[in-house]
VEXGU-478852 format. One line per field, with one value per residue (C-alpha): y, z, x; residue number from 1. Coordinates in Angstrom, 3 decimals, padded with zeros to 6 digits. Example, Ala and Ser with C-alpha at 12.3 -4.5 7.8 and 13.67 -1.06 7.14 Angstrom:
py: [-004.500, -001.060]
pz: [007.800, 007.140]
px: [012.300, 013.670]
n: [1, 2]
This chain:
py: [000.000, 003.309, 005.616, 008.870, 007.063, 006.119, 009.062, 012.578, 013.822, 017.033, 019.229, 020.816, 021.538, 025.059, 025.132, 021.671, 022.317, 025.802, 023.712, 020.599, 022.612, 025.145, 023.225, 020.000, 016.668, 014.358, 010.655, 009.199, 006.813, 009.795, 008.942, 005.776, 006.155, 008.459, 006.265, 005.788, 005.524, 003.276, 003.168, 003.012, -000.229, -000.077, -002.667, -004.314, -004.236, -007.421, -010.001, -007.274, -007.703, -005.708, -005.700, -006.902, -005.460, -002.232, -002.480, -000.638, 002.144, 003.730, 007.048, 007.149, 003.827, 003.555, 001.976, 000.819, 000.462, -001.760, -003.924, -004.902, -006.686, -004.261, -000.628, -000.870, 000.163, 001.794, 002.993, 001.727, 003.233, 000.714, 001.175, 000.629, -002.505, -001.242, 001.704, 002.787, 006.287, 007.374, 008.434, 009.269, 012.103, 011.209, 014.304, 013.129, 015.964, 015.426, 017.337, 017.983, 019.512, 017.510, 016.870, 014.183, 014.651, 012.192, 011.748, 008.003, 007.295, 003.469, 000.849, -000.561, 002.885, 003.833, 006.934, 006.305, 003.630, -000.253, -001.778, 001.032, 002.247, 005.463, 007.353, 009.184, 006.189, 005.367, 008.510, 008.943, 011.510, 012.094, 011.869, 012.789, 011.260, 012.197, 010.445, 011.975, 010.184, 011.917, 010.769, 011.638, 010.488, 013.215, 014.341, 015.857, 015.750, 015.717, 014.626, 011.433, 010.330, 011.963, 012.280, 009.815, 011.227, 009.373, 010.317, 008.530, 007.810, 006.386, 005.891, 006.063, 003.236, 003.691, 004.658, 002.733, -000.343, 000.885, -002.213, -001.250, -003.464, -005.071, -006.503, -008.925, -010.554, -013.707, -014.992, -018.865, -022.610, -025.404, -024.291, -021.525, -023.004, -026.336, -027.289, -028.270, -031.940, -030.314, -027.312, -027.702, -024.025, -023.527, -020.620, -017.422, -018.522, -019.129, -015.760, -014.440, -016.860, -015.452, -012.215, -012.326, -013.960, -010.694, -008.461, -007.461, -007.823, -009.068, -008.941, -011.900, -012.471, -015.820, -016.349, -019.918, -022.807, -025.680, -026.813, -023.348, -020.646, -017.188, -016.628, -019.753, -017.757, -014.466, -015.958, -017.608, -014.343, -015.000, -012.728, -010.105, -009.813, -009.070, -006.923, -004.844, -001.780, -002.369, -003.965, -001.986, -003.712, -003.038, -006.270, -008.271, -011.976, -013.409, -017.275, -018.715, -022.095, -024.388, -024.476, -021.530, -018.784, -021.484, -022.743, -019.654, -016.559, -014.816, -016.160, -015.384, -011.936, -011.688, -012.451, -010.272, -007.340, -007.154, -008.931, -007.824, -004.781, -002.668, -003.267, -002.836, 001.460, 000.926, -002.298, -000.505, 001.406, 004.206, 002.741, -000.434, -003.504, -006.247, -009.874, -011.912, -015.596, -017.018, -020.593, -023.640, -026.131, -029.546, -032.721, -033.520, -030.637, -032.040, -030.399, -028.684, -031.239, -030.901, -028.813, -026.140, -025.743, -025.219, -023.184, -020.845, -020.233, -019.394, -016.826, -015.198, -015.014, -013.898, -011.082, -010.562, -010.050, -007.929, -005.401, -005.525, -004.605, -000.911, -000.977, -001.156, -004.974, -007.084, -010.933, -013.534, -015.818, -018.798, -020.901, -019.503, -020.561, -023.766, -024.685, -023.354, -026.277, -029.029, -028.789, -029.663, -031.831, -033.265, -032.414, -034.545, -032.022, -029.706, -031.215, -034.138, -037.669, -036.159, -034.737, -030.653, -029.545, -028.585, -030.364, -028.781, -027.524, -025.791, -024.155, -023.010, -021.681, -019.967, -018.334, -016.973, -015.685, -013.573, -012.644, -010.929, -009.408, -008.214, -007.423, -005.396, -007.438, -010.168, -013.519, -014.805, -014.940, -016.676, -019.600, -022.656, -024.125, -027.683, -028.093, -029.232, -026.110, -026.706, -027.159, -024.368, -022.568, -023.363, -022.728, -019.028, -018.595, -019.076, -017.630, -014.234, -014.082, -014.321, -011.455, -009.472, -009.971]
pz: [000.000, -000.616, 001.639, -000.037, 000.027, 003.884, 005.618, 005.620, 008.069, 009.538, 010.964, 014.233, 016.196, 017.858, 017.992, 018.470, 021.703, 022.907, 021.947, 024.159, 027.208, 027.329, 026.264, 028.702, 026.783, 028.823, 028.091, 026.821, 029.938, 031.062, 029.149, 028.031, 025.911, 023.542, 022.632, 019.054, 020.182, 023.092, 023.692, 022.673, 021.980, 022.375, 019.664, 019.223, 015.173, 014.931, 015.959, 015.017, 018.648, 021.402, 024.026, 027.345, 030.494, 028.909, 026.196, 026.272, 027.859, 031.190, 032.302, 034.099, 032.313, 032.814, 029.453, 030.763, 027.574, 028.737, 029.521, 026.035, 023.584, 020.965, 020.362, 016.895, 018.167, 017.719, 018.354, 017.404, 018.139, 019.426, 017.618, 020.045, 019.051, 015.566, 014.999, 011.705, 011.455, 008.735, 009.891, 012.915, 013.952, 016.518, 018.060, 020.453, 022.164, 024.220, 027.325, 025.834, 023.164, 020.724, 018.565, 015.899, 014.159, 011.586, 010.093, 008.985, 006.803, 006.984, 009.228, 011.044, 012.564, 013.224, 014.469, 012.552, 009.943, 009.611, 011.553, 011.060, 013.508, 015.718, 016.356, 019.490, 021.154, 021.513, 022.980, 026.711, 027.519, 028.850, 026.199, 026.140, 022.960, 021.676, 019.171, 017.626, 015.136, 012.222, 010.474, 007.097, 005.578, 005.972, 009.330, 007.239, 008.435, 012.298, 014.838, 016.324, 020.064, 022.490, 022.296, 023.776, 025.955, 027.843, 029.322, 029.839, 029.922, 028.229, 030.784, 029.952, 028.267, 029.921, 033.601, 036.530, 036.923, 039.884, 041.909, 041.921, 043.891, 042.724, 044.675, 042.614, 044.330, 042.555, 042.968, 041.881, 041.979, 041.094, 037.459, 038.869, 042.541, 041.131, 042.366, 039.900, 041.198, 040.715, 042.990, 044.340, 043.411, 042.242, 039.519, 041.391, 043.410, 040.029, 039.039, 042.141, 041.406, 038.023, 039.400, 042.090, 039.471, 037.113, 040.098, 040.151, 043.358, 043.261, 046.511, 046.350, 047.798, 046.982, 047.753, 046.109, 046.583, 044.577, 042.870, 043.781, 041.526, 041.864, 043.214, 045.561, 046.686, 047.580, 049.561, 051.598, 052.162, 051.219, 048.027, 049.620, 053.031, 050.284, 048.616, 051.109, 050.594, 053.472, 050.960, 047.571, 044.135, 041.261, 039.661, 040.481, 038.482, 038.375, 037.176, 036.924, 037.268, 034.480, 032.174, 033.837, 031.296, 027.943, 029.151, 031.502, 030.752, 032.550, 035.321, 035.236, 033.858, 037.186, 039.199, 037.657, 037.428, 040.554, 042.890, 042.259, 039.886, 042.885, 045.002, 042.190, 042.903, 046.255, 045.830, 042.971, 042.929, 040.254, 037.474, 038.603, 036.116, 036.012, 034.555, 033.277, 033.162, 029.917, 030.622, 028.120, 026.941, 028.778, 027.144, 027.614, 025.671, 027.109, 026.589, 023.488, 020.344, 020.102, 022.080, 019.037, 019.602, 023.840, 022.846, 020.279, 023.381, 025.638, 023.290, 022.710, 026.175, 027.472, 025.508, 026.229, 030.011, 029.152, 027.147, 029.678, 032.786, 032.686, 035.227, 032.694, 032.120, 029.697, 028.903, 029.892, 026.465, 028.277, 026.404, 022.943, 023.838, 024.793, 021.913, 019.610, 021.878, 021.613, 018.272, 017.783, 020.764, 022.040, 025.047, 027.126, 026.787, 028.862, 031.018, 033.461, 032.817, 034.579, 031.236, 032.833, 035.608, 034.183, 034.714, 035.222, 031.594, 032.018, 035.108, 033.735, 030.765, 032.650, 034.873, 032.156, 030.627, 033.674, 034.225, 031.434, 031.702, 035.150, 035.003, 031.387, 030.760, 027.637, 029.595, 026.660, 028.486, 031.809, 033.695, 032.786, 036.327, 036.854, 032.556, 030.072, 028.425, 025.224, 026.682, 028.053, 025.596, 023.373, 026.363, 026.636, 022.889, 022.957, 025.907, 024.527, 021.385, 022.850, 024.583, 022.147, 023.116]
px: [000.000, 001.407, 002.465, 001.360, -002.484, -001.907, -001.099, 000.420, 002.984, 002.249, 005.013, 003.157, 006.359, 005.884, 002.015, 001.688, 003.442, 001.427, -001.555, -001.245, 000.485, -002.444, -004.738, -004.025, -006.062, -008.532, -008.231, -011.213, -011.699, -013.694, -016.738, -017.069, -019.965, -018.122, -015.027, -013.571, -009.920, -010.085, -006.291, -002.922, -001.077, 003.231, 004.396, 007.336, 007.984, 009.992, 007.138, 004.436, 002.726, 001.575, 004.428, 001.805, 002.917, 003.262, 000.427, -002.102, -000.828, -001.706, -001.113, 002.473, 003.556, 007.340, 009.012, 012.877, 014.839, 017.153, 014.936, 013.396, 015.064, 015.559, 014.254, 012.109, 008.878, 005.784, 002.327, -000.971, -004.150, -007.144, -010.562, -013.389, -015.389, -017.851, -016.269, -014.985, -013.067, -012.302, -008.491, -007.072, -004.294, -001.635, 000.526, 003.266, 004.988, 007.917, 008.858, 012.216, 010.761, 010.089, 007.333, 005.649, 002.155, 000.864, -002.297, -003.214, -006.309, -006.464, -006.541, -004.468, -003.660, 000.309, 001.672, 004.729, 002.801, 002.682, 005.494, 007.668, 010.077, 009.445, 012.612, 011.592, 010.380, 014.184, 015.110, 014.528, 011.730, 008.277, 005.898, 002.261, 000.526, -002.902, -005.037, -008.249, -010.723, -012.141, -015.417, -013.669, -009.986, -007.414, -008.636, -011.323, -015.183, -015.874, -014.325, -015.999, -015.719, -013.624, -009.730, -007.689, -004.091, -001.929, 001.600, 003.898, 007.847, 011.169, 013.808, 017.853, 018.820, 022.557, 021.046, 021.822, 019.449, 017.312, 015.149, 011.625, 009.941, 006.285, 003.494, 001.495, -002.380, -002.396, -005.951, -006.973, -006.819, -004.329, -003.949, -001.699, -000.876, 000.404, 004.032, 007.030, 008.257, 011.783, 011.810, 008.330, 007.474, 004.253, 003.638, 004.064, 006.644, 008.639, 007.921, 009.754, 012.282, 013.260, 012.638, 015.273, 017.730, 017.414, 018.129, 014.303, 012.164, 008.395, 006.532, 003.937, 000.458, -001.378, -005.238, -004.768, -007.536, -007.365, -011.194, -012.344, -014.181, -013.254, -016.610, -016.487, -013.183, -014.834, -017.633, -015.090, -013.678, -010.433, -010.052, -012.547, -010.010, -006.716, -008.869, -010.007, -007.128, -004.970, -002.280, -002.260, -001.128, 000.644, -000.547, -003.805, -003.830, -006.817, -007.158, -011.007, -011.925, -010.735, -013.713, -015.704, -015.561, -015.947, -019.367, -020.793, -019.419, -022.636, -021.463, -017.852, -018.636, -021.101, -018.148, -015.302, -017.627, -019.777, -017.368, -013.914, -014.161, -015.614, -012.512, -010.024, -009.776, -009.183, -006.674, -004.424, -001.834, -001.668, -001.077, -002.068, -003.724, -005.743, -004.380, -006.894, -005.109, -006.423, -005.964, -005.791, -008.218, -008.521, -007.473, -011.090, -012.713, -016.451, -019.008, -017.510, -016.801, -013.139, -010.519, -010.550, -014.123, -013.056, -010.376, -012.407, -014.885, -012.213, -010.815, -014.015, -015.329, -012.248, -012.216, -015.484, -014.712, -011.699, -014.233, -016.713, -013.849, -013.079, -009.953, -006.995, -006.826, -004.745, -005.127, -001.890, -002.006, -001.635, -003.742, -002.791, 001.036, -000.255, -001.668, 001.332, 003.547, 000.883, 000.554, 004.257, 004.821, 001.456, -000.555, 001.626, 004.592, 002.595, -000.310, -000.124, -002.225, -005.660, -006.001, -006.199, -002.914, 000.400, 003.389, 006.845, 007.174, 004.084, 004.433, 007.942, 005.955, 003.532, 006.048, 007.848, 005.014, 003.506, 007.281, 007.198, 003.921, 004.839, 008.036, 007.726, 011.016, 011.614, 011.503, 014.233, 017.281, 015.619, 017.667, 016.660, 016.619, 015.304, 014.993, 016.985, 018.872, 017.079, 013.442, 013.555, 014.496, 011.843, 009.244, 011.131, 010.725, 007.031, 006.459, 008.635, 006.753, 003.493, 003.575, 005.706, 008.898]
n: [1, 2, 3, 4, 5, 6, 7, 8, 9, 10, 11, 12, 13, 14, 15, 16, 17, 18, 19, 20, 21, 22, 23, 24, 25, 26, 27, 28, 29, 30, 31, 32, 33, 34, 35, 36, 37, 38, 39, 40, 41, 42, 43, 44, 45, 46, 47, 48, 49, 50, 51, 52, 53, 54, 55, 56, 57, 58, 59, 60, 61, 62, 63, 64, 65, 66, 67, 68, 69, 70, 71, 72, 73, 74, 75, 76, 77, 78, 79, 80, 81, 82, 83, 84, 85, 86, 87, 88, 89, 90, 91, 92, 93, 94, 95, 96, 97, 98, 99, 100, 101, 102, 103, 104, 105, 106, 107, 108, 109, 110, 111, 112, 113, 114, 115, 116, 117, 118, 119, 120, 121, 122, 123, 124, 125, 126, 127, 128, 129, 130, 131, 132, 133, 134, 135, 136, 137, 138, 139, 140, 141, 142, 143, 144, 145, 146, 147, 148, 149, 150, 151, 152, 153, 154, 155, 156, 157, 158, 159, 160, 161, 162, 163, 164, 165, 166, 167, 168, 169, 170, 171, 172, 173, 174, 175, 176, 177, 178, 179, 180, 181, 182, 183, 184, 185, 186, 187, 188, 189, 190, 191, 192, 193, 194, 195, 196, 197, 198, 199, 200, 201, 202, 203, 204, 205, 206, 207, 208, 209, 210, 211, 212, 213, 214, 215, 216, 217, 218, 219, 220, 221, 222, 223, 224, 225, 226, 227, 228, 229, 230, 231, 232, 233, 234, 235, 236, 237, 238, 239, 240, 241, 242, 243, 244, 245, 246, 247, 248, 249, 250, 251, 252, 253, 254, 255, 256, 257, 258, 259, 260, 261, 262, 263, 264, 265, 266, 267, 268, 269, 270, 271, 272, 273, 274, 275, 276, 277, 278, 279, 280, 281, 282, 283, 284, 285, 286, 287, 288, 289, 290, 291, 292, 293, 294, 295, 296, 297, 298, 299, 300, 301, 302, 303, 304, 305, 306, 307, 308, 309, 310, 311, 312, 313, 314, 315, 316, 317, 318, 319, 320, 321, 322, 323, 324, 325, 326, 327, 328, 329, 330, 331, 332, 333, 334, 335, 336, 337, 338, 339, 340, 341, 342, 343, 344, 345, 346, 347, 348, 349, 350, 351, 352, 353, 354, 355, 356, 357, 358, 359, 360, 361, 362, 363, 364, 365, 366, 367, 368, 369, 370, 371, 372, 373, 374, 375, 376, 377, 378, 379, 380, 381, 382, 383, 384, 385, 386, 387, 388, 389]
């Protein structure tokens, strides 16, 4: 597709700048109802995915170069679900003055266009970006919806590694409290684990019961008491009974919205986002047909509960990774006999994914602790590139 038909740069520098520092932009989380530009998606232009643990973007959002694997990125701006704009215009204005304006008139829509590299998002800097949709191409027509902002940074790539402690909730049953037979550390404690080894420090807090429901959890009052807002988060995971969301996703949505959402301002930190744990279809795919019919209805409905949550939420692609190894290897590789827990490859999978995720760092160059060099490897590969890495 040609360029010249995309988009048109637009050189805004000096008013540009008067016009977003007078002028100070709301994000569009302020009215729901009015979204076209729901959010702003940091990509990684080698595997052409949203980098999760940074993507979308929050207000604040601290993006540690040294910590990804390589610096050609970009932005992409997320179209609220049945919207169509006809183009959208992205300013980015840094705080050390500089400045980037582009207009793009077809979908996908990239601030610097498809996959390509954006300069200033290697440079260090505070950046505030703004995205507007128009009903026509060009920017021409009306504007439709409100405008989407959000600040946020790019730290020195040569600054000194400073230790920013996490605190993670993690909130399930045995698919994440399962225990490796090596090490007997079940899925968050691994995540602390590789944490500690890359010089990071992850403060953990487990409401774990195996063969319970979220919902069976809170009415225990064991997920209620952490989420009360005498401990605050930086990261709440939340894994759902195995086959919950595929066959009742009233119910789970019922759960996740009028349970837990309400407690999520208070249980936060700035910043602060939701994990959904998308988890894997059983060996047994009963009651669907197959396990690509299970897994299709996993997909959807968990999407479906990540639309419906308004607290800044992204999905762990568990399942999705797991299907990419059993297709190669078999479902043995990854889940024990009983046809549904993981075994020790999975849980190191799983771990490295949600490091990642967590940690905003690529899980590639993890230990490979109680695996073989070259199994673990190939879990850290999948694991990477599922979540952009």
């Amino acid at each position: 597709m040609a360029y010249s038909r995309r988009s048109r740069a637009v050189v805004a520098v000096a008013f540009a700048a008067v016009f977003l520092w007078l002028a100070p932009r709301v994000a569009a989380s302020s009215d729901d109802e009015s979204r076209v530009v729901s959010g702003v998606l940091f990509v990684n232009d080698v595997s052409r995915k949203p980098i999760l643990g940074l993507s979308p973007l929050i207000g604040g959002a601290e993006i540690d170069l040294r910590r990804l694997a390589h610096h050609r990125v970009s932005l992409q701006a997320v179209i609220a679900a049945g919207q169509k704009p006809g183009s959208v215009a992205f300013t980015m204005l840094g705080s050390k003055g500089t400045s980037y304006a582009r207009i793009e008139s077809q979908a996908p829509f990239f601030l610097c266009g498809d996959y390509v590299d954006c300069p200033l998002l290697a440079t260090p800097d505070v950046y505030t970006v703004t995205v507007q949709a128009y009903s026509g191409e060009d920017a021409t027509g009306t504007p439709i919806g409100a405008e989407f902002s959000v600040r946020f940074t790019v730290s020195e790539d040569d600054a000194p590694a400073a230790d920013q402690t996490i605190d993670v909730l993690f909130v399930g049953n045995s698919l994440i409290g399962t225990a490796t037979k090596a090490t007997g550390e079940d899925t968050p404690e691994l995540v602390r684990h590789f944490a500690t080894g890359a010089g990071r420090s992850v403060n953990i807090t487990k409401v774990i019961h195996f063969g319970y429901s979220l919902r069976h959890t809170w009415n225990d009052g064991l997920a209620a008491a952490a989420l009360d807002g005498t401990r605050q988060y930086d990261f709440i995971v939340l894994q759902e009974l195995s086959t919950l969301v595929a066959t009742n996703l009233p119910a789970a949505r019922d759960t996740l919205l009028k349970l837990y959402a309400p407690t999520f301002q208070r249980a936060l930190k700035p910043g602060g986002r939701v994990v959904l744990f998308k988890n894997w279809a059983l060996t047994n795919p009963s009651p669907f047909r197959s396990r690509t019919a299970a897994k299709a209805a996993i997909d959807a409905n968990y999407a479906a509960l990540s639309a419906a949550l308004t607290t800044p939420n992204l999905l762990a692609p568990i399942g999705d990774e797991f299907e990419k190894i059993i297709a190669a290897e078999g479902p043995s590789y990854l889940i024990v006999p009983d046809g549904k827990h993981p075994n020790d490859n999975a849980v190191y999978l799983d771990a490295a994914t949600l490091f990642g995720i967590l940690l905003g760092q690529s899980p590639r160059d993890l230990p490979a602790l109680f695996l073989p060099a070259d199994v673990a490897a190939y879990l850290r590969g999948v694991a990477a590139t599922a979540i952009g890495y």
